[in-house]
C-alpha positions as CSV (number, residue, x, y, z in Angstrom):
1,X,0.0,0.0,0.0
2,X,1.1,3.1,-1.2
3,X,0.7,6.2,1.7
4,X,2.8,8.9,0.0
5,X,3.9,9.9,-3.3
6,X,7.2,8.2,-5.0
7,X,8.8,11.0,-3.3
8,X,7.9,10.3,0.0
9,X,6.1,13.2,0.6
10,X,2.7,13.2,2.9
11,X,-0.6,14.3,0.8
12,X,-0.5,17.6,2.6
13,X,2.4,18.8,1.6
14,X,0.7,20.2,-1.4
15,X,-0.5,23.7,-2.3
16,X,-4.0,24.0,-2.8
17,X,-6.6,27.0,-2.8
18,X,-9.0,27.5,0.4
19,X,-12.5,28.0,-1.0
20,X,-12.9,31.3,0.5
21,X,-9.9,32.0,-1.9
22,X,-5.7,32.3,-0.8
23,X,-4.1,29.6,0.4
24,X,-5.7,26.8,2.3
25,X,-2.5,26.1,4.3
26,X,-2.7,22.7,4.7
27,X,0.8,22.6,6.6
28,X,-1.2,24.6,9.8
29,X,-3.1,20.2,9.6
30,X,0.7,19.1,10.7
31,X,0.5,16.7,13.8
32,X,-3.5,16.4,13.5
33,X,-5.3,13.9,11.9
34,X,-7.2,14.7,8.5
35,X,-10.5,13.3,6.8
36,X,-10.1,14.4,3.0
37,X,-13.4,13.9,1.8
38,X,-14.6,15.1,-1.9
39,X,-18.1,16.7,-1.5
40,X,-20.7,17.6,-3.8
41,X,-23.6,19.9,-3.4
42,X,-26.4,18.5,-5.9
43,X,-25.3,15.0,-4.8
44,X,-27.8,12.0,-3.6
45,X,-25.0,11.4,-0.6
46,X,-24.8,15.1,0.2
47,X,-26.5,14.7,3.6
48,X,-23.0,13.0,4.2
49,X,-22.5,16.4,5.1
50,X,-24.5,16.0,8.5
51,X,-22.4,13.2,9.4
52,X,-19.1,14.8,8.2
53,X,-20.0,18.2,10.9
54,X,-20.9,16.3,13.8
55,X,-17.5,13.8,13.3
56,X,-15.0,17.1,12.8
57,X,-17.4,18.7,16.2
58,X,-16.7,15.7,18.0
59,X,-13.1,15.1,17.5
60,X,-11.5,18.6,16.7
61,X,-10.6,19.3,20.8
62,X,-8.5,16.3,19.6
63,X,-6.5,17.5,17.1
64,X,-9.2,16.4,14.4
65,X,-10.4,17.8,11.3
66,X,-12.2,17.1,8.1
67,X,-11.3,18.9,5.0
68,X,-14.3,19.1,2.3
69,X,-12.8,19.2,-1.5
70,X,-15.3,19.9,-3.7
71,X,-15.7,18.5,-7.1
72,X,-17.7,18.9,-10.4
73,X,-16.3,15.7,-11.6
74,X,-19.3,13.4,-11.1
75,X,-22.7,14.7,-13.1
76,X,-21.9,18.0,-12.5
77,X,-23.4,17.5,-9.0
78,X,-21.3,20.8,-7.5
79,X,-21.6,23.0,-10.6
80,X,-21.7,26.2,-8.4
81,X,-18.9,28.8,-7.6
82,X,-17.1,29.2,-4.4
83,X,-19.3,31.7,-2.9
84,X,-22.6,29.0,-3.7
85,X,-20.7,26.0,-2.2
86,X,-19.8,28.0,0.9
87,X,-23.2,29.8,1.5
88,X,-24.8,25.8,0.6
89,X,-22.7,24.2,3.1
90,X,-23.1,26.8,5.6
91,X,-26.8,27.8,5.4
92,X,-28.0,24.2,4.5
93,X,-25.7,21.6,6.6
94,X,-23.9,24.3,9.1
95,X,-20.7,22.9,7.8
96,X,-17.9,24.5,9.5
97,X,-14.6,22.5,9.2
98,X,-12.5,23.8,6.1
99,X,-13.2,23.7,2.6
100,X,-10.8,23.9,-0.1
101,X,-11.0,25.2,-4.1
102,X,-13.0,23.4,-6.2
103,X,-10.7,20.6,-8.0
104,X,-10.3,17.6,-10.0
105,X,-10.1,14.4,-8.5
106,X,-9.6,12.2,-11.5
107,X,-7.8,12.2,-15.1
108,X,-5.2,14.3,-16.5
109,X,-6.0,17.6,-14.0
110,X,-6.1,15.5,-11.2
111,X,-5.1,17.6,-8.1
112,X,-1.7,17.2,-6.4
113,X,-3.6,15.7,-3.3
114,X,-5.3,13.6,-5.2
115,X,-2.3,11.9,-7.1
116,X,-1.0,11.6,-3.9
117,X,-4.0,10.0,-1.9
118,X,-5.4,7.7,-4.8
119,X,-2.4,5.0,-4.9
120,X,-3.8,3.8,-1.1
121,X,-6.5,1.1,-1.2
122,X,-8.8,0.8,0.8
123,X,-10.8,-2.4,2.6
124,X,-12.5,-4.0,-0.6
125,X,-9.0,-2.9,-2.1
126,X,-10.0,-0.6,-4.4
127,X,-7.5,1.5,-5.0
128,X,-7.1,4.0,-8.1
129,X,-9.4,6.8,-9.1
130,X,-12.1,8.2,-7.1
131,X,-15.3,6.2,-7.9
132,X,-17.8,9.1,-6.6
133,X,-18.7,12.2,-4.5
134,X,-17.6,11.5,-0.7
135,X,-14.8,9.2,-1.2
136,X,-12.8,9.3,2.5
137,X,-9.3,9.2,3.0
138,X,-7.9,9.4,6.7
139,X,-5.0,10.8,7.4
140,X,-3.1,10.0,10.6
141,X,-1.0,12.4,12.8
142,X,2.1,11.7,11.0
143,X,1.2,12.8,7.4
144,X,0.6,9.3,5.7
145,X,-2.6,8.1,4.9
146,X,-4.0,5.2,7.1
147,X,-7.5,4.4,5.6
148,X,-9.8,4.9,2.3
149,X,-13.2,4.6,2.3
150,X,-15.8,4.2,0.0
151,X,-19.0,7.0,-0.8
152,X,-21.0,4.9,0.7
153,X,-19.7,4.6,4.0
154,X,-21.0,7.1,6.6
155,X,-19.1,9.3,8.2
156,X,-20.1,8.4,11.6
157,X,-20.0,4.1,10.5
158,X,-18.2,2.5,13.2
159,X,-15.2,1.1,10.8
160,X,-15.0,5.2,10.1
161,X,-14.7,6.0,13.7
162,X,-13.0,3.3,14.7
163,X,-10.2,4.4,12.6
164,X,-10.8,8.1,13.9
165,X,-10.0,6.8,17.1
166,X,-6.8,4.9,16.7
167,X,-5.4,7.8,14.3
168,X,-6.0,10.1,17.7
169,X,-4.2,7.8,19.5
């Protein structure tokens, strides 16, 4: 299993824009442990977002946070621009934890964090591209990745938290 790039280099030590615009720092995530997750506004998993709030409220005194990405890749199910997304997320779901640019996930404009999170596998052992809207990757204290997860599985599912839990330590 691959957890960082040929280089060696943890998946956030990449630049990437904060949604808000500027940068999104993802160096100031150093020492903490990360949920990358690739959201979608117009999305039939969107309520993920629910589960996604109450995860980064429960765990953030902990040195937790979830980082939404959003992408357009997937039936153009988050076609709006960053002021939309962030008024969507906030005035729909309350979403508070951080929220990067807009992005590719897949293909030839695949983001740096992406190429550098889509080598790990996860349980079923898919690894590879991103098959949807709310794939998961965690990211433990130390930089590398420790666990992919599909859509489908719930932010607050037990495997999820489970390995919430043992990346807090």
């Amino acid at each position: 299993m691959t957890t960082v790039d040929s280089n060696g280099v943890s998946p956030l030590h990449v630049e990437i824009g904060a949604l808000k615009g500027g940068a999104a720092d993802l160096a100031q995530y150093a020492g903490q442990a990360v949920l990358v997750v690739n959201v979608a506004s117009k999305c039939g998993l969107t309520p993920q977002y629910n589960g996604l709030e109450r995860l980064h409220a429960q765990y953030a005194e902990r040195g937790f946070t979830v980082l939404g990405v959003p992408c357009n890749q997937f039936l153009g199910q988050e076609p709006g621009s960053a002021e939309e997304i962030a008024e969507f997320c906030s005035a729909t779901y309350g979403v508070t934890f951080p929220m990067t640019e807009k992005v590719e996930v897949n293909g030839e404009a695949r983001h740096p964090l992406y190429e550098r999170l889509v080598g790990f596998a996860d349980a079923e052992g898919h690894d590879g591209d991103i098959r949807w809207n709310f794939e998961k990757f965690l990211i433990g204290r130390d930089g590398q990745v420790v666990a992919r997860f599909s859509p489908q599985t719930e932010p607050e599912a037990a495997e999820l938290v489970a390995a919430v839990e043992k990346a807090l330590g």
